[in-house]
N, CA, C and O atoms as CSV, one atom per row, in Angstrom:
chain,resi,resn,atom,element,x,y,z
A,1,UNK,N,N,-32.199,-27.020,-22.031
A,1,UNK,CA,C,-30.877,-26.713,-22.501
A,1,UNK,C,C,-29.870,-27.267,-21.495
A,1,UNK,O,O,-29.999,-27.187,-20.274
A,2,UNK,N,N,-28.736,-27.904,-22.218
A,2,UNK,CA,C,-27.722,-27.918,-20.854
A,2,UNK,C,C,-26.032,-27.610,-21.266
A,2,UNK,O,O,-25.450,-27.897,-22.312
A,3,UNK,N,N,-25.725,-27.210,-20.550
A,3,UNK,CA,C,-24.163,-26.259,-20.428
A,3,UNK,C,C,-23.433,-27.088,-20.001
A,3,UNK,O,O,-23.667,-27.765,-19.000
A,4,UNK,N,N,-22.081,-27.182,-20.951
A,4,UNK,CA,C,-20.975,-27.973,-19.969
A,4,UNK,C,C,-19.758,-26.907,-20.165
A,4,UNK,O,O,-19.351,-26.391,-21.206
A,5,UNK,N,N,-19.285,-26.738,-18.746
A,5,UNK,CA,C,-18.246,-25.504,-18.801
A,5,UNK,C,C,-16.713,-25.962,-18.226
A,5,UNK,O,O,-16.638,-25.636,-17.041
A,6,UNK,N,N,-15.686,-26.503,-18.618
A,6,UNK,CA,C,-14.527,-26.685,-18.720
A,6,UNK,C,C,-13.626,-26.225,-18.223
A,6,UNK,O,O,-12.952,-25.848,-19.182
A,7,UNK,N,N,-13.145,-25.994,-17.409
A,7,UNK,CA,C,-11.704,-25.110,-17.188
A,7,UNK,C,C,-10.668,-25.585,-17.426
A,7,UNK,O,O,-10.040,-26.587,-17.081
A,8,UNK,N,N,-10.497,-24.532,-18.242
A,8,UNK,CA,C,-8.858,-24.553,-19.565
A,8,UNK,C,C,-7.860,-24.490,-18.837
A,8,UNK,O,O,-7.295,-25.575,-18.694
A,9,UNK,N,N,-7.141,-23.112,-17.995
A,9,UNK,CA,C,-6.192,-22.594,-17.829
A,9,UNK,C,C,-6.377,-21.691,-16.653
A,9,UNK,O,O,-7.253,-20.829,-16.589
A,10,UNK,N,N,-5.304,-22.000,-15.532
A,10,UNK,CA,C,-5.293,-21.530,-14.165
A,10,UNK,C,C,-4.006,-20.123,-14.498
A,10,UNK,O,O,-2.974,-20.521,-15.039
A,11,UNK,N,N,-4.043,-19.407,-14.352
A,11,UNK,CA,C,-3.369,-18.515,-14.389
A,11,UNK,C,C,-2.955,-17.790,-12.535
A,11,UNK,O,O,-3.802,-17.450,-11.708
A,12,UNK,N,N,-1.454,-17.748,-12.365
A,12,UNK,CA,C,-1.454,-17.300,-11.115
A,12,UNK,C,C,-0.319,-15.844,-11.068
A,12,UNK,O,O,0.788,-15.886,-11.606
A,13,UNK,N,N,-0.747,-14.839,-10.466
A,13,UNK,CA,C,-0.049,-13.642,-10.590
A,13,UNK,C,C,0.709,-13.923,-9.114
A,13,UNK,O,O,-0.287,-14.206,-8.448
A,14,UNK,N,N,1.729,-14.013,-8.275
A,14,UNK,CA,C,2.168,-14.028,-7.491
A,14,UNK,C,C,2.005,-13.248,-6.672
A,14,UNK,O,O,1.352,-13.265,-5.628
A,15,UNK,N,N,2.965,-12.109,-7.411
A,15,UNK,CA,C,2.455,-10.676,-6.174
A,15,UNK,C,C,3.751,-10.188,-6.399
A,15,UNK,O,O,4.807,-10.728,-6.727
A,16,UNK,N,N,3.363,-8.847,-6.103
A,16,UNK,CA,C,4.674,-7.921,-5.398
A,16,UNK,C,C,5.856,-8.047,-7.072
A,16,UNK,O,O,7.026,-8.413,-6.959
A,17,UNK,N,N,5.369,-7.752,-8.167
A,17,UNK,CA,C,6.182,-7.895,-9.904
A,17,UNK,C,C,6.751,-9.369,-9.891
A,17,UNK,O,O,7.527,-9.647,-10.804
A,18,UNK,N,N,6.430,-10.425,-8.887
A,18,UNK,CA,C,6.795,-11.534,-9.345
A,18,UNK,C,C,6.302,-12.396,-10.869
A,18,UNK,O,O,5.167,-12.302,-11.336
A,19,UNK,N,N,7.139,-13.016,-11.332
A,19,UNK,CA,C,6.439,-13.400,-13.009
A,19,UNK,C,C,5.325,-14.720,-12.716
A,19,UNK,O,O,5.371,-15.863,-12.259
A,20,UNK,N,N,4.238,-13.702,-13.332
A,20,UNK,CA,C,3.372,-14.805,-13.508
A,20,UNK,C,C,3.555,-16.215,-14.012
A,20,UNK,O,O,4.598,-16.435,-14.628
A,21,UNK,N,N,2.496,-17.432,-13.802
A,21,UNK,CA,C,2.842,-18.308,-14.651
A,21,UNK,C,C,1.714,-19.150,-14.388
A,21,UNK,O,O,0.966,-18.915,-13.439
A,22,UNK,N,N,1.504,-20.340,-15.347
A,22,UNK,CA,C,0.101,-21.044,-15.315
A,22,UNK,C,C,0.208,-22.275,-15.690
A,22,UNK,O,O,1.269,-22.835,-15.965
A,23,UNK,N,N,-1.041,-22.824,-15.724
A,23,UNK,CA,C,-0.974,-24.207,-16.317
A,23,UNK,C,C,-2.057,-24.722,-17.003
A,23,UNK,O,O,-2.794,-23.772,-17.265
A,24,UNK,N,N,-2.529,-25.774,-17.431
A,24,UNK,CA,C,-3.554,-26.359,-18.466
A,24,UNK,C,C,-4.444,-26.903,-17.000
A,24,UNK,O,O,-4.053,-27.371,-15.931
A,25,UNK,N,N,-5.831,-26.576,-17.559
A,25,UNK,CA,C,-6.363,-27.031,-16.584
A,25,UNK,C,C,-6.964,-26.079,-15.233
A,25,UNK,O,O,-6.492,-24.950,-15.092
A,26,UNK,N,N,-7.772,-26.465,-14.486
A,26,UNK,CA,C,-7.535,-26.002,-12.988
A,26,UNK,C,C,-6.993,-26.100,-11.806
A,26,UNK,O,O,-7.444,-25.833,-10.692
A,27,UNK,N,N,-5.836,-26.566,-12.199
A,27,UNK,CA,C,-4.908,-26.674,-10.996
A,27,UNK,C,C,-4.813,-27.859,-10.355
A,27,UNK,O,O,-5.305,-28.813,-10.958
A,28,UNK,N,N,-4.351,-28.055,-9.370
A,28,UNK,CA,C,-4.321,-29.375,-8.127
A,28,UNK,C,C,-4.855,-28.938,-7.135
A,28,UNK,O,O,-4.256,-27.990,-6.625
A,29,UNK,N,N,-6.080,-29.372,-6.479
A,29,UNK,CA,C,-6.559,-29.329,-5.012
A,29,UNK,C,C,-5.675,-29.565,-4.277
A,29,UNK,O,O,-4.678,-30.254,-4.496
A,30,UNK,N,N,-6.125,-28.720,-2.858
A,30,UNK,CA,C,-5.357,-29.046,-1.425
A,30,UNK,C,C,-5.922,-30.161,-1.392
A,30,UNK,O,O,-7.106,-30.375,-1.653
A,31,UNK,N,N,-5.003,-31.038,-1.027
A,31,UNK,CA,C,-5.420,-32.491,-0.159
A,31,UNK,C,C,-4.563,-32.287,1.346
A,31,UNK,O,O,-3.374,-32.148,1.633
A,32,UNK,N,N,-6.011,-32.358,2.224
A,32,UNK,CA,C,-5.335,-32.463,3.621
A,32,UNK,C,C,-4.949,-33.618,4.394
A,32,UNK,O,O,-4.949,-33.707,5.622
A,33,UNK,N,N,-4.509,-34.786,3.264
A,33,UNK,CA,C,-4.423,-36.096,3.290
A,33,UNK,C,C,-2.886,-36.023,3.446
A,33,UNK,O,O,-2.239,-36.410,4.419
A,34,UNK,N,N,-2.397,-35.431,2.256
A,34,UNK,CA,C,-1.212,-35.536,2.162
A,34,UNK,C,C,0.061,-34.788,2.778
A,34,UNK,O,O,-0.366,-33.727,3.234
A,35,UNK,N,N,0.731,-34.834,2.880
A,35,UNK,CA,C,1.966,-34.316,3.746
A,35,UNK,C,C,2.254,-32.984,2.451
A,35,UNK,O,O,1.740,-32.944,1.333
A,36,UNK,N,N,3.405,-31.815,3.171
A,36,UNK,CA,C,3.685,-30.233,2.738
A,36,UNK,C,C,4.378,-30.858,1.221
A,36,UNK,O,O,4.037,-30.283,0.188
A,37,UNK,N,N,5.308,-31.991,1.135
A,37,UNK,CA,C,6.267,-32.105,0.223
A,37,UNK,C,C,5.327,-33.042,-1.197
A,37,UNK,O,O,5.846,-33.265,-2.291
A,38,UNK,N,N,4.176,-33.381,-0.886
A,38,UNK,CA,C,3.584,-33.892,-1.295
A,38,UNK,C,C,2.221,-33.178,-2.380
A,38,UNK,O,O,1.368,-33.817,-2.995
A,39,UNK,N,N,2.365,-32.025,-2.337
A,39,UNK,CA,C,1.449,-31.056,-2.642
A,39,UNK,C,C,2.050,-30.417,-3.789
A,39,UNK,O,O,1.337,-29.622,-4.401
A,40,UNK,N,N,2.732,-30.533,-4.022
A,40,UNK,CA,C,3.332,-29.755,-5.377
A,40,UNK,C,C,2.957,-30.091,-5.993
A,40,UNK,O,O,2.590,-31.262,-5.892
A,41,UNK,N,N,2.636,-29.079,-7.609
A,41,UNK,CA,C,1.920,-29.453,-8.494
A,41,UNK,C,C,2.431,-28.732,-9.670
A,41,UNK,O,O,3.121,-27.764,-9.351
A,42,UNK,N,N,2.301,-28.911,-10.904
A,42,UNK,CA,C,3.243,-27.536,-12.540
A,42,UNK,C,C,2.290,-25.876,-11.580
A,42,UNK,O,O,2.521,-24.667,-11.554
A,43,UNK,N,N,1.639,-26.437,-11.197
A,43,UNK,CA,C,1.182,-24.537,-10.540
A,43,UNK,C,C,1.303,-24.194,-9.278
A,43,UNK,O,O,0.478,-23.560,-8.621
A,44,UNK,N,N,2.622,-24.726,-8.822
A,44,UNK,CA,C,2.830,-24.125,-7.522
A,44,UNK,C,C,4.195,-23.538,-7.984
A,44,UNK,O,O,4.929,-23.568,-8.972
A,45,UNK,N,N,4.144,-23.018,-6.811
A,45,UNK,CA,C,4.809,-21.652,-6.448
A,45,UNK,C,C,5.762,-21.284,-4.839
A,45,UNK,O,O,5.172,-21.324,-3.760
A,46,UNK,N,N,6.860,-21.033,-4.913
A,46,UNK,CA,C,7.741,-21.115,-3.607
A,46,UNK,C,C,8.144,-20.073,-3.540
A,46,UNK,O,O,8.900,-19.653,-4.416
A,47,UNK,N,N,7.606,-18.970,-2.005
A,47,UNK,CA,C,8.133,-17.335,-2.115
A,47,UNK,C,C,9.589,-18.062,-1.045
A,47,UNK,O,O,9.613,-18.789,-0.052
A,48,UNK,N,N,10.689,-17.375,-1.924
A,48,UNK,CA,C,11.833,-17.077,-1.664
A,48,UNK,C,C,12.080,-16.552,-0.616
A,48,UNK,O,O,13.021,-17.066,-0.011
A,49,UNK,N,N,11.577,-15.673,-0.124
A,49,UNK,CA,C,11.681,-14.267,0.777
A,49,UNK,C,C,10.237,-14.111,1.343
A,49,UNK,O,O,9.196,-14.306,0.716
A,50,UNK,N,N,10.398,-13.620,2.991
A,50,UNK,CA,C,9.018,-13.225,3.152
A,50,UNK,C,C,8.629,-12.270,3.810
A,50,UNK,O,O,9.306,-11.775,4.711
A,51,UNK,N,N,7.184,-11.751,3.381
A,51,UNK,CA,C,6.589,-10.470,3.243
A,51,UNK,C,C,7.241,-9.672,4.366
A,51,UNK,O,O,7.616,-10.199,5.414
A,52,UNK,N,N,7.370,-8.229,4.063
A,52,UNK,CA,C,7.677,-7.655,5.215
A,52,UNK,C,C,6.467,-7.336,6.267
A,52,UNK,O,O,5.263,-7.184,6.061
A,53,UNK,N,N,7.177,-7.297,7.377
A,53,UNK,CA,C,6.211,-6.805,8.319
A,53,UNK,C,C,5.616,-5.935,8.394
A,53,UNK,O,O,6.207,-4.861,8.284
A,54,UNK,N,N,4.018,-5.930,8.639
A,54,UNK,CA,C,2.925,-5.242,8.859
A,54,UNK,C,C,2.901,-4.217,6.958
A,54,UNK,O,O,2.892,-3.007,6.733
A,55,UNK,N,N,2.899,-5.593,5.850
A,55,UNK,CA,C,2.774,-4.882,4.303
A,55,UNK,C,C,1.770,-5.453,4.349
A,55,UNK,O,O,1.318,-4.699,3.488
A,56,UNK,N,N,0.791,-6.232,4.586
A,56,UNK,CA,C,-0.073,-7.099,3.787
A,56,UNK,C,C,0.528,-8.398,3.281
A,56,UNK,O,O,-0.400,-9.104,2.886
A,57,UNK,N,N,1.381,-8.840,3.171
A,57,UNK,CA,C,1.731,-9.784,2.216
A,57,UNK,C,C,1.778,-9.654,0.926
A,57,UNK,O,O,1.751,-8.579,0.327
A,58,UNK,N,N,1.864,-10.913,0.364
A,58,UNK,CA,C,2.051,-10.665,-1.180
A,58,UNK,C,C,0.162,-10.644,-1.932
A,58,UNK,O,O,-0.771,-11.382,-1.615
A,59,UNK,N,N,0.186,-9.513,-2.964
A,59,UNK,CA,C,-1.275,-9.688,-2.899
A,59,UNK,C,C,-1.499,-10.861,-4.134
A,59,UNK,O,O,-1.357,-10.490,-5.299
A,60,UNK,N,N,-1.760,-11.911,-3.918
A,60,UNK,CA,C,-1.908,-13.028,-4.783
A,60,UNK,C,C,-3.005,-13.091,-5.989
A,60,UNK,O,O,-3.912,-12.512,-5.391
A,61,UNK,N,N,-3.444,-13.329,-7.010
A,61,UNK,CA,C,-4.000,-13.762,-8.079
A,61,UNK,C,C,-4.511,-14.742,-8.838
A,61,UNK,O,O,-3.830,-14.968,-9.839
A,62,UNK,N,N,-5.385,-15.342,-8.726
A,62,UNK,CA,C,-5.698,-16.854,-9.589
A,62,UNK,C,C,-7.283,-16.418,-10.447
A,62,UNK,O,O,-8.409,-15.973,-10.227
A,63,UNK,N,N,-6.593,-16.806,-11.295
A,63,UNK,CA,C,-7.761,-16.489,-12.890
A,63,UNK,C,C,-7.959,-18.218,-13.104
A,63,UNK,O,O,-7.205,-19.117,-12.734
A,64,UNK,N,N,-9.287,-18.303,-13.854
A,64,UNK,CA,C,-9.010,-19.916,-14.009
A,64,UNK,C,C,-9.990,-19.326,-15.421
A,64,UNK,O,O,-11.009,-18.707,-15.115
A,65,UNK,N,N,-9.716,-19.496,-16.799
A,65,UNK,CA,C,-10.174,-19.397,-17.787
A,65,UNK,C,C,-11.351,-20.681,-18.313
A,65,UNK,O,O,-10.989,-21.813,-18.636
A,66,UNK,N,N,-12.576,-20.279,-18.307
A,66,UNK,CA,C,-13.273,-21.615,-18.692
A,66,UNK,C,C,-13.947,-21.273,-20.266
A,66,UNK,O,O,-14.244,-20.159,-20.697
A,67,UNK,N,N,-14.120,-22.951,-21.148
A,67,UNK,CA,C,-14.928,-22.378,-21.958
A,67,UNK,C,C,-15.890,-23.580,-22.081
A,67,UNK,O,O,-15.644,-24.697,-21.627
A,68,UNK,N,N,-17.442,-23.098,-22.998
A,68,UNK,CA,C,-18.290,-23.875,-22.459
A,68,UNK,C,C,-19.334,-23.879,-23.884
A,68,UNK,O,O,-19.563,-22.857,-24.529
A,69,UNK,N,N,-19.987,-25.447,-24.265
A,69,UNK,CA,C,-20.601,-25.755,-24.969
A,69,UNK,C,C,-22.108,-25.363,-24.543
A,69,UNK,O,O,-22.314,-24.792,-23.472
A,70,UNK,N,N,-23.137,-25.692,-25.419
A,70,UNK,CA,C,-24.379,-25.591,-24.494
A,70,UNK,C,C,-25.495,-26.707,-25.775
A,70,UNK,O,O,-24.904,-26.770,-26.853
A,71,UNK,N,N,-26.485,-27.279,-25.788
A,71,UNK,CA,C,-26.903,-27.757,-26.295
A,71,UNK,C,C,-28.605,-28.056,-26.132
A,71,UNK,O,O,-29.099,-28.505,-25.098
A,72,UNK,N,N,-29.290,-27.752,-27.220
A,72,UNK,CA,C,-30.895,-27.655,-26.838
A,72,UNK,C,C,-31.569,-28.963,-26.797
A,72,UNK,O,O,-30.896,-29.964,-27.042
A,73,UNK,N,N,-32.849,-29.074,-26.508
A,73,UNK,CA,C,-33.084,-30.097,-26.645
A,73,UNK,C,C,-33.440,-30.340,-27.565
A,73,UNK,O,O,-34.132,-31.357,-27.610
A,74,UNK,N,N,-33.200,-29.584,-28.847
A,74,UNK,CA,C,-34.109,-29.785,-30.258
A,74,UNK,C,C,-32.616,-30.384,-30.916
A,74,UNK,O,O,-32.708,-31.142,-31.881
A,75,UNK,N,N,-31.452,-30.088,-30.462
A,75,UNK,CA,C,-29.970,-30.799,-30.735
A,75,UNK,C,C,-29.139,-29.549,-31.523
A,75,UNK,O,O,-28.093,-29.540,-32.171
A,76,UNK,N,N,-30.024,-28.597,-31.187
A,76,UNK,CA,C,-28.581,-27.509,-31.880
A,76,UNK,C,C,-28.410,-27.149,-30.693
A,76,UNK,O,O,-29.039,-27.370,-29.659
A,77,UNK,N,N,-27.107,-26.321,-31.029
A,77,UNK,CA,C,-26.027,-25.781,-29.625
A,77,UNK,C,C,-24.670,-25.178,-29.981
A,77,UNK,O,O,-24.877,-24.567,-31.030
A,78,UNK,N,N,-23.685,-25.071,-29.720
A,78,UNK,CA,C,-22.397,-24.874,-30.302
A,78,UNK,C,C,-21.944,-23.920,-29.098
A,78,UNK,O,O,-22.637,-23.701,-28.105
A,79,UNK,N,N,-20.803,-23.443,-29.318
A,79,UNK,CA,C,-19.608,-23.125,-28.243
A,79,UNK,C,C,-20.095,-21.738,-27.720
A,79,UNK,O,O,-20.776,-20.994,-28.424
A,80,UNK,N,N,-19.684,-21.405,-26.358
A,80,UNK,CA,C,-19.807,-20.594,-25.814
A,80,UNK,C,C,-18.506,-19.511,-25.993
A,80,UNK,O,O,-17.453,-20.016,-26.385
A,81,UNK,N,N,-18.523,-18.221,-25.758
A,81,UNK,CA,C,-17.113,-17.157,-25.668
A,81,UNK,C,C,-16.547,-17.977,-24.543
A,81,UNK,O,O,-17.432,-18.648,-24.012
A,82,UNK,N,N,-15.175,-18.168,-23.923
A,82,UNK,CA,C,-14.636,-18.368,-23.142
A,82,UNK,C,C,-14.958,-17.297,-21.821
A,82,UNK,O,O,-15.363,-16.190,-22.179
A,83,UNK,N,N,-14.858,-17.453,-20.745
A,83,UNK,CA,C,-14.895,-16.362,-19.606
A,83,UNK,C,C,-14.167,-16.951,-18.506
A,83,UNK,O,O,-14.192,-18.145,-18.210
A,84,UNK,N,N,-13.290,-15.724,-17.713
A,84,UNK,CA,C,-12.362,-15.748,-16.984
A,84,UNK,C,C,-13.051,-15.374,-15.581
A,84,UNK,O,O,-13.882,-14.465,-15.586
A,85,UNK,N,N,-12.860,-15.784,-14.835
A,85,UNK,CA,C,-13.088,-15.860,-13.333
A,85,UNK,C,C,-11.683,-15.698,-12.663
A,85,UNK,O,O,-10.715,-16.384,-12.991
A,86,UNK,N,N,-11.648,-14.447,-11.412
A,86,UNK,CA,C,-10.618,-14.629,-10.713
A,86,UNK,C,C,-11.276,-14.196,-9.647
A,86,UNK,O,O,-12.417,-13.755,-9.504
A,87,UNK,N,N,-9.893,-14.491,-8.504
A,87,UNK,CA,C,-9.828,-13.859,-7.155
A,87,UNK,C,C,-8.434,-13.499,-6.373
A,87,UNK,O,O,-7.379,-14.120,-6.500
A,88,UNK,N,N,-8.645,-12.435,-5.592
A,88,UNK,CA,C,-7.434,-11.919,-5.046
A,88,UNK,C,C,-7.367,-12.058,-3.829
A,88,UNK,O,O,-8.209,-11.609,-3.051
A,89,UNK,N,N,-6.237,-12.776,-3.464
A,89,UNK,CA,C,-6.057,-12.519,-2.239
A,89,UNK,C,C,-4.659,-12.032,-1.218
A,89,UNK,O,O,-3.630,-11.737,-1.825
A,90,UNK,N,N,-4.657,-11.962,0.222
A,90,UNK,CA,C,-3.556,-11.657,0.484
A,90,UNK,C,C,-2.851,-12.485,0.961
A,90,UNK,O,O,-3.645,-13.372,1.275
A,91,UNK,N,N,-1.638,-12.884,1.301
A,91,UNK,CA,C,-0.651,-13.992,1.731
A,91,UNK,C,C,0.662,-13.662,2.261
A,91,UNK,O,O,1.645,-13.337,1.595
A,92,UNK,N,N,0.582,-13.778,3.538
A,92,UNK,CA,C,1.684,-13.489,4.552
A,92,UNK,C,C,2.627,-14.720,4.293
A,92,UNK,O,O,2.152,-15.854,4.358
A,93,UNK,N,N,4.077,-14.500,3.973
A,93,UNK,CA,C,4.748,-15.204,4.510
A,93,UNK,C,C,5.583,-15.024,5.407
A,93,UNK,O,O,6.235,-13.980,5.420
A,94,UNK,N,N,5.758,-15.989,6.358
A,94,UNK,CA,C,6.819,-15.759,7.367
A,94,UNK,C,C,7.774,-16.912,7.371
A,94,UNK,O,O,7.510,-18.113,7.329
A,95,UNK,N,N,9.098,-16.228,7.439
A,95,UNK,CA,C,10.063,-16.800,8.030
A,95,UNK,C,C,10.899,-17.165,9.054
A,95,UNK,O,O,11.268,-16.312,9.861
A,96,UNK,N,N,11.334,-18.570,9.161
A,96,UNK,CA,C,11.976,-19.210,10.921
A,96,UNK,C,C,13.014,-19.319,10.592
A,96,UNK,O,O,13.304,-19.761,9.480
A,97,UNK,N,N,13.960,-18.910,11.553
A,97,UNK,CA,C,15.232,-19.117,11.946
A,97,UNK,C,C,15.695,-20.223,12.544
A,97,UNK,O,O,14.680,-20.432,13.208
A,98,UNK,N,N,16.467,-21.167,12.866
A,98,UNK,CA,C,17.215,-22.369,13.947
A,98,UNK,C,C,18.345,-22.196,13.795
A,98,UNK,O,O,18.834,-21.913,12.701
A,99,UNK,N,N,19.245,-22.379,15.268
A,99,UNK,CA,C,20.330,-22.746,15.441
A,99,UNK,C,C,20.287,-23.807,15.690
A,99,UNK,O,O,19.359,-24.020,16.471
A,100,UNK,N,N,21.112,-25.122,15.298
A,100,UNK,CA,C,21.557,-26.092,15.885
A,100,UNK,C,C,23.125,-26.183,16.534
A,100,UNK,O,O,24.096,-26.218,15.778
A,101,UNK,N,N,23.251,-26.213,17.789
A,101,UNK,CA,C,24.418,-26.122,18.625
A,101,UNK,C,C,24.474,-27.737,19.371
A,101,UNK,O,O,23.674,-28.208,20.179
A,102,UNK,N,N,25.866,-28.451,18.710
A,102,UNK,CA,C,25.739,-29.516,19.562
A,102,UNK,C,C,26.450,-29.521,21.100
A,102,UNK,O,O,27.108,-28.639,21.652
A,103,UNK,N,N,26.168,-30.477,21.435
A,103,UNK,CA,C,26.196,-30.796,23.125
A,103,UNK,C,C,27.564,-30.731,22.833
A,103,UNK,O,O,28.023,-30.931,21.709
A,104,UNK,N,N,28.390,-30.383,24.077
A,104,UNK,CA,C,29.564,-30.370,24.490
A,104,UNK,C,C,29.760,-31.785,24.921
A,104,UNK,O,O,28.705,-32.384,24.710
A,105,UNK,N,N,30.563,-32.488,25.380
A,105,UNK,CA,C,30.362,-33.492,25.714
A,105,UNK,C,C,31.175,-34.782,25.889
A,105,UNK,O,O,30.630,-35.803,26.310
């Protein structure tokens, strides 16, 4: 028999009543090739504000919905129920301050 299993739809819960939101597919890999501005993808996500101190962070969410054929070797087969896979995690953000003060001069 052999299984081919697909992933449809990345689903991401933010955290902390932020609105969910998703995309077709499983997302965009980290590439540690590419530079911070370069990484964006329809399923990213920019916290505004960050976590307060000593909360945990924001507790994050990613579901990735797959669905999946399967086929015998006698040639019947047909579609599988869809099934959802997630994981939670936590995510500190922190925020930096700068002054820029020019030279007197």
């Amino acid at each position: 028999m052999e299984v081919t299993a697909t992933p449809r739809r990345l689903q991401i819960t933010p955290g902390r009543g932020l609105a969910a939101f998703g995309c077709t597919g499983p997302g965009t890999a980290y590439d540690p090739g590419k530079p911070a501005a370069g990484q964006r993808s329809a399923c990213s996500h920019t916290y505004r504000r960050p976590s307060a101190a000593h909360s945990g962070g924001f507790r994050v969410r990613a579901a990735v919905v797959w669905t999946a054929t399967w086929r015998g070797s006698d040639g019947s087969g047909g579609p599988l129920e869809p099934i959802t896979r997630s994981t939670s995690f936590g995510l500190e953000i922190i925020e930096g301050h700068s002054l820029v003060v020019p030279e007197k001069g």
